[in-house]
C-alpha positions as semicolon CSV with decimal commas, in nm:
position;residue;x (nm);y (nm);z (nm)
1;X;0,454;3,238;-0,234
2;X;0,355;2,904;-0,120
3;X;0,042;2,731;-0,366
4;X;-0,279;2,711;-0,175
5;X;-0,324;2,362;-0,384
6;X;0,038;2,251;-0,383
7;X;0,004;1,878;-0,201
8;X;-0,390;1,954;-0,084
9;X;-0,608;1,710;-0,049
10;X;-0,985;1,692;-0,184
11;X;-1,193;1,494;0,114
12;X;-1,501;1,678;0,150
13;X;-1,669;1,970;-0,037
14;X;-1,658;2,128;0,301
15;X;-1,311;2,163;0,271
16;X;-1,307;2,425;-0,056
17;X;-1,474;2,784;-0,016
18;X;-1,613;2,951;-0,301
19;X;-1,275;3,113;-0,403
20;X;-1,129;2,795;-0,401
21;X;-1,428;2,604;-0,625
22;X;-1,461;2,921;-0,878
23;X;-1,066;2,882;-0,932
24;X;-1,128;2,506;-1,022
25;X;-1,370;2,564;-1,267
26;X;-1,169;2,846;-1,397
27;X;-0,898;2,631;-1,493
28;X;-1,088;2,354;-1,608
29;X;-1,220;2,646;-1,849
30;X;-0,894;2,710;-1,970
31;X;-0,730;2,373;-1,950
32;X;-0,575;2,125;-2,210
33;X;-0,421;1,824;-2,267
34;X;-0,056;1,907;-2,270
35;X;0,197;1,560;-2,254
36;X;0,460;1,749;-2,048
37;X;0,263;1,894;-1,786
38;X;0,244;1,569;-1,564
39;X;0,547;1,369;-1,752
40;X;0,703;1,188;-1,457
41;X;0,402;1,199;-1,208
42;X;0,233;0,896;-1,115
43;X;-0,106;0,914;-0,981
44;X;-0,258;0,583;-0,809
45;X;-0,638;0,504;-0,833
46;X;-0,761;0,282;-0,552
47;X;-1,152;0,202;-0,669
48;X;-1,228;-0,063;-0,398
49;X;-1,608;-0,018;-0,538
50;X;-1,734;-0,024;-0,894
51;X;-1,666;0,299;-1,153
52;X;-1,710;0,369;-1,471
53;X;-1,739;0,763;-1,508
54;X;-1,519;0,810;-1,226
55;X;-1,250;0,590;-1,218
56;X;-1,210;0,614;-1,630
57;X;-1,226;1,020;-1,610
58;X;-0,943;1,059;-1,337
59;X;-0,753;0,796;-1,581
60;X;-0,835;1,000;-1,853
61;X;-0,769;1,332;-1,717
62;X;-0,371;1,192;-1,590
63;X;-0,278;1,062;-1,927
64;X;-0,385;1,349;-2,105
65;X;-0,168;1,592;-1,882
66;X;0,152;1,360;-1,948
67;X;0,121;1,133;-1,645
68;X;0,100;0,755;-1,551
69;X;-0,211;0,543;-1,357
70;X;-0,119;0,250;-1,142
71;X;-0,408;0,074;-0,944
72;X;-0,706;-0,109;-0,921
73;X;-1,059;-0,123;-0,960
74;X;-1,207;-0,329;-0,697
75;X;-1,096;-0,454;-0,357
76;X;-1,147;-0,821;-0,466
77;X;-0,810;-0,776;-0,634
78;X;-0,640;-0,575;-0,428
79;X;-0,439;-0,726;-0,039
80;X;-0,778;-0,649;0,147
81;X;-0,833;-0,989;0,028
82;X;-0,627;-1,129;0,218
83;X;-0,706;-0,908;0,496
84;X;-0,520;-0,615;0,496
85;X;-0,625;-0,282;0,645
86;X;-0,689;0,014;0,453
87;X;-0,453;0,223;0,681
88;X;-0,161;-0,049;0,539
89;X;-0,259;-0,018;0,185
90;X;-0,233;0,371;0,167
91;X;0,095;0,298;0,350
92;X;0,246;0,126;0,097
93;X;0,075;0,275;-0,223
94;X;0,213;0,658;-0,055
95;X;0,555;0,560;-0,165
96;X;0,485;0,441;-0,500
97;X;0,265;0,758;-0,656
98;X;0,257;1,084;-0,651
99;X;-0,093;1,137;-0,517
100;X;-0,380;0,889;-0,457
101;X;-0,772;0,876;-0,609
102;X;-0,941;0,634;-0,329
103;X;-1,296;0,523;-0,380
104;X;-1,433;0,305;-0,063
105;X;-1,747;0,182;0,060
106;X;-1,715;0,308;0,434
107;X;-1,797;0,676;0,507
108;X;-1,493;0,874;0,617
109;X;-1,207;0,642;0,446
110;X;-1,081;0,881;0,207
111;X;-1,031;1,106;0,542
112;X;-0,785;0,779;0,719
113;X;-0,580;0,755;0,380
114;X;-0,541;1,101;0,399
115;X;-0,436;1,077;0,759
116;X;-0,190;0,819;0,660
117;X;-0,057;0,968;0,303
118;X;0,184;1,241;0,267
119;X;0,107;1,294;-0,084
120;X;-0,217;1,456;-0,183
121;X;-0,597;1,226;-0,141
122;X;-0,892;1,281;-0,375
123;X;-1,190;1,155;-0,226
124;X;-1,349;0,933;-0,506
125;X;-1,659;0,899;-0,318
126;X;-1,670;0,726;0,061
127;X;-1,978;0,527;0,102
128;X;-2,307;0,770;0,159
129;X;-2,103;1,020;0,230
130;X;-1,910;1,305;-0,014
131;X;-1,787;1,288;-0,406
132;X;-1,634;1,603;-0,378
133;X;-1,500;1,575;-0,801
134;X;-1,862;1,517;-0,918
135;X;-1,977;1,819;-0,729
136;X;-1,710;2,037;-0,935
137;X;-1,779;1,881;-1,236
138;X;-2,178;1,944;-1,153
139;X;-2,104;2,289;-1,066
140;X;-1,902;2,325;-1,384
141;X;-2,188;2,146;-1,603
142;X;-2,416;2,416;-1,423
143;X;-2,226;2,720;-1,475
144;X;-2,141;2,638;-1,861
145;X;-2,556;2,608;-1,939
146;X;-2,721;2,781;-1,708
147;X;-2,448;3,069;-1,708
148;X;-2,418;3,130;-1,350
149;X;-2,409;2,969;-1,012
150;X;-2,600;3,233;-0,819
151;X;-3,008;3,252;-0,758
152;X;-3,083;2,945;-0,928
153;X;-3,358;2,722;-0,813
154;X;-3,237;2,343;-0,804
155;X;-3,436;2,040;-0,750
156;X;-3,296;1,708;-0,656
157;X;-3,466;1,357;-0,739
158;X;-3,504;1,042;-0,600
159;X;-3,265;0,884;-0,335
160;X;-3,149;1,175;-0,069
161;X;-3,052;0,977;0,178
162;X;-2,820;0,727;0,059
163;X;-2,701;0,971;-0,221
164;X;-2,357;1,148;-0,195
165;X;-2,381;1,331;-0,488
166;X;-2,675;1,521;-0,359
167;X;-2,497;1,531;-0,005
168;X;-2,190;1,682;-0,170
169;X;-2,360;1,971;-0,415
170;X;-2,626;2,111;-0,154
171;X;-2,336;2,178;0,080
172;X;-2,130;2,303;-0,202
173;X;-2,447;2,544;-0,300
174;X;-2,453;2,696;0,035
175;X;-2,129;2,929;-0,111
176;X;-2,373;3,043;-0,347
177;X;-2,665;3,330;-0,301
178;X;-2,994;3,324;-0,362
179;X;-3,037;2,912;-0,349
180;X;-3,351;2,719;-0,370
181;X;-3,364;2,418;-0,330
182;X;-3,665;2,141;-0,401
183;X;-3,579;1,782;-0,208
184;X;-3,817;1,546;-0,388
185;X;-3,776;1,244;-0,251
186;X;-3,976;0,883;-0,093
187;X;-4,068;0,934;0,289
188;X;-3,789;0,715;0,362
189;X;-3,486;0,837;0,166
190;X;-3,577;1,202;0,255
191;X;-3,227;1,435;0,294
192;X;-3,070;1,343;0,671
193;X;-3,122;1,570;0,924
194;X;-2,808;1,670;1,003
195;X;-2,776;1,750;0,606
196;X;-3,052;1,946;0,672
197;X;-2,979;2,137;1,002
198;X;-2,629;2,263;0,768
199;X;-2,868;2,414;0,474
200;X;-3,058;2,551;0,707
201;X;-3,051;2,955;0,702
202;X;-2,805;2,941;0,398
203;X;-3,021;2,829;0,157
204;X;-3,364;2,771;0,100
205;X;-3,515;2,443;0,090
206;X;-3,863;2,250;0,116
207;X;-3,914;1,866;0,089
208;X;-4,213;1,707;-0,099
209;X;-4,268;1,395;-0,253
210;X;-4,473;1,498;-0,576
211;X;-4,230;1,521;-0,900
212;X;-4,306;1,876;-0,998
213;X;-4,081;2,048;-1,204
214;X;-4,239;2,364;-1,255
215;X;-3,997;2,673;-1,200
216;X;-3,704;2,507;-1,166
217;X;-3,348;2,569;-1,344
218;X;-3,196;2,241;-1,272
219;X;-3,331;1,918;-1,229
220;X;-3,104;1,679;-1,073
221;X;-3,213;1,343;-1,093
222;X;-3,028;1,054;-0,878
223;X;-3,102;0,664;-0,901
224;X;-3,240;0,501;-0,619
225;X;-2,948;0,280;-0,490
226;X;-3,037;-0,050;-0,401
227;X;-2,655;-0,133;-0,301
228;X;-2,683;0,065;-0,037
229;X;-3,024;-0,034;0,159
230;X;-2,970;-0,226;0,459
231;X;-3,310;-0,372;0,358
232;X;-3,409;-0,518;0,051
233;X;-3,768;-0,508;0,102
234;X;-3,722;-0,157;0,185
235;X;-3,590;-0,096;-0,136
236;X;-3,826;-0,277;-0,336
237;X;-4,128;-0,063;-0,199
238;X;-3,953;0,200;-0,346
239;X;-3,762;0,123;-0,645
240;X;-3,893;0,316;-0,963
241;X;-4,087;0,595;-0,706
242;X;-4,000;0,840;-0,994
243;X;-3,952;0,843;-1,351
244;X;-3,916;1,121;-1,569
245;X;-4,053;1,109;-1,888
246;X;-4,119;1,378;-2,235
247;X;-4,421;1,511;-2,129
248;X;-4,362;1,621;-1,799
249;X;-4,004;1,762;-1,888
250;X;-4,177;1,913;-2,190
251;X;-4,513;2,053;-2,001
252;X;-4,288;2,183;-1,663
253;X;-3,937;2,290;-1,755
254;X;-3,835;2,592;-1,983
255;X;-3,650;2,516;-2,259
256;X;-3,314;2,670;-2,078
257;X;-3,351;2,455;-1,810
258;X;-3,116;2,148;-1,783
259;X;-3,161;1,783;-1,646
260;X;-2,850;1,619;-1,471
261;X;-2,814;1,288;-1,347
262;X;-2,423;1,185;-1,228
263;X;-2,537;0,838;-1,367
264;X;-2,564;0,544;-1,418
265;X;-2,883;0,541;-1,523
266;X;-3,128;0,298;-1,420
267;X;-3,495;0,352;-1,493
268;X;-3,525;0,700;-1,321
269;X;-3,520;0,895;-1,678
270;X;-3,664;0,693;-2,003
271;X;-3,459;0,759;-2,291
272;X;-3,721;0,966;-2,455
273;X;-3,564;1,269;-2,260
274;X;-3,228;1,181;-2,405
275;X;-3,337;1,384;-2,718
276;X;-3,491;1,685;-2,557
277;X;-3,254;2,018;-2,542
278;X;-3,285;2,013;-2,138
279;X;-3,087;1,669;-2,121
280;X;-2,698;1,744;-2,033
281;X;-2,623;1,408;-1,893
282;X;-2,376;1,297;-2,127
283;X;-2,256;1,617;-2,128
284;X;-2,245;1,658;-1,781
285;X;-2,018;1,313;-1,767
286;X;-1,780;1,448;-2,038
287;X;-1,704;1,770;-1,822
288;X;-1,548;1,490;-1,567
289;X;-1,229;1,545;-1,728
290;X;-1,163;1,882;-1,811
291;X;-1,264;1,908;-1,414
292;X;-1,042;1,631;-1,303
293;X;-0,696;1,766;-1,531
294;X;-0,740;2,076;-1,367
295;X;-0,772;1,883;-1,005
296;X;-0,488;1,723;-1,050
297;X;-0,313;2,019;-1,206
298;X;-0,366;2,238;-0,940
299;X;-0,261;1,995;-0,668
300;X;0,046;1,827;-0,838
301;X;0,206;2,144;-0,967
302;X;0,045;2,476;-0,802
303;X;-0,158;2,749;-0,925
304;X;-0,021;2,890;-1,275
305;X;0,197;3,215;-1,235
């Protein structure tokens, strides 16, 4: 029988159903680094913005399965330099790998190269849009400390507008039941609408702007991203809007709760939190590769028999 995963592609969260996300963190669960499994497989990563986490996870997660990385890490270096089109580019790099990790600026680019690739896409993260890999790996960070993805109550921090990572896990949380969801967030980089109007009657949500933690499971803190306001003064009236500190984590959150951040870091926790049982962070960042092997298992060789 024909793989559901066999040559898929990962664009948007939207894409996988529940069924489809529990079997990725099931095999990340059960996954290790085995030399043979992708010996022979090459796997390009196209990072036309900046990565660390990312870009050094999916690197990471290839060579430990067997395979080879070919690529780049920003578009200075690559032929859009010199003026080339994105649709070109995939064009070319389809016939020298074996699937393709894209990371772009411009909202629905990993969706073109996917258009234009007949090997599988991974959608790295497209501008404001989806980072469909960091939701699985948040899920996965979730489910290994909190012990379940069902009925949890979930607050998200700081930039909810411009942030895909928050974009990508709310939709990804309406496969769960029982969701609650606290949008804290400035006026002006409240959750877009039409984010909104797909939560709505799936989960249950309320925007405020105070930073109150009480009740909540997970915290999940994002930095406000000043690359991506049109408007610099609009960012500077709202650049350090929330920082979480000891006390508050210590005076609000059970001691089961976690804090997550899919970093980097800027000011939005102070490293006093770094010691306090809550903070899964780094942790969080480490489960990028068990998360990402099993990705690229599953869509380079198939579901295991």
């Amino acid at each position: 029988m024909q793989s559901r995963w066999l040559g898929r592609d990962i664009i948007s969260i939207r894409d996988l159903s529940r069924d489809d996300i529990e079997s990725v963190l099931l095999e990340a669960k059960e996954i290790r680094p085995n030399p043979d499994a992708l010996r022979g497989k090459v796997v390009a990563s196209l990072f036309f913005e900046p990565s660390t986490r990312t870009q050094l996870s999916f690197g990471s997660a290839v060579e430990r399965l067997g395979g080879q990385v070919i690529g780049f890490s920003s578009g200075d270096v690559s032929s859009k330099a010199k003026g080339e089109t994105l649709s070109d580019t995939i064009g070319v790099v389809k016939g020298y790998a074996d699937a393709i990790v894209i990371r772009h600026p411009k909202e629905g680019s990993a969706r073109l190269a996917a258009d234009v690739a007949d090997v599988p896409v991974i959608n790295a993260g497209d501008g404001a849009n989806q980072h469909p890999t960091q939701t699985l790996l948040d899920l996965y960070s979730i489910e290994k400390y909190i012990g379940r993805l069902d009925g949890l109550s979930i607050g998200m921090v700081g930039d909810l507008r411009y942030g895909r990572t928050v974009h990508s896990l709310a939709t990804a949380l309406t496969r769960f039941k029982k969701i609650k969801l606290r949008l804290i967030s400035p006026p002006i980089l409240k959750f877009p609408a039409s984010h909104l109007d797909e939560l709505r009657g799936l989960v249950e949500f309320h925007e405020q702007e105070e930073l109150d933690l009480r009740g909540l499971d997970v915290v999940y803190v994002t930095r406000i991203q000043k690359e991506r306001f049109p408007d610099i003064e609009e960012y500077e009236k709202v650049k350090g809007a929330y920082v979480l500190r000891a006390k508050s984590v210590e005076e609000q959150l059970s001691a089961k709760s976690i804090i997550l951040h899919p970093l980097p870091r800027v000011d939005e926790i102070h490293t006093e939190v770094d010691s306090l049982p809550q903070a899964k962070y780094f942790e969080q960042a480490e489960g990028g590769i068990p998360v990402r092997m099993a990705i690229l298992k599953l869509l380079l060789l198939g579901e295991s028999k």
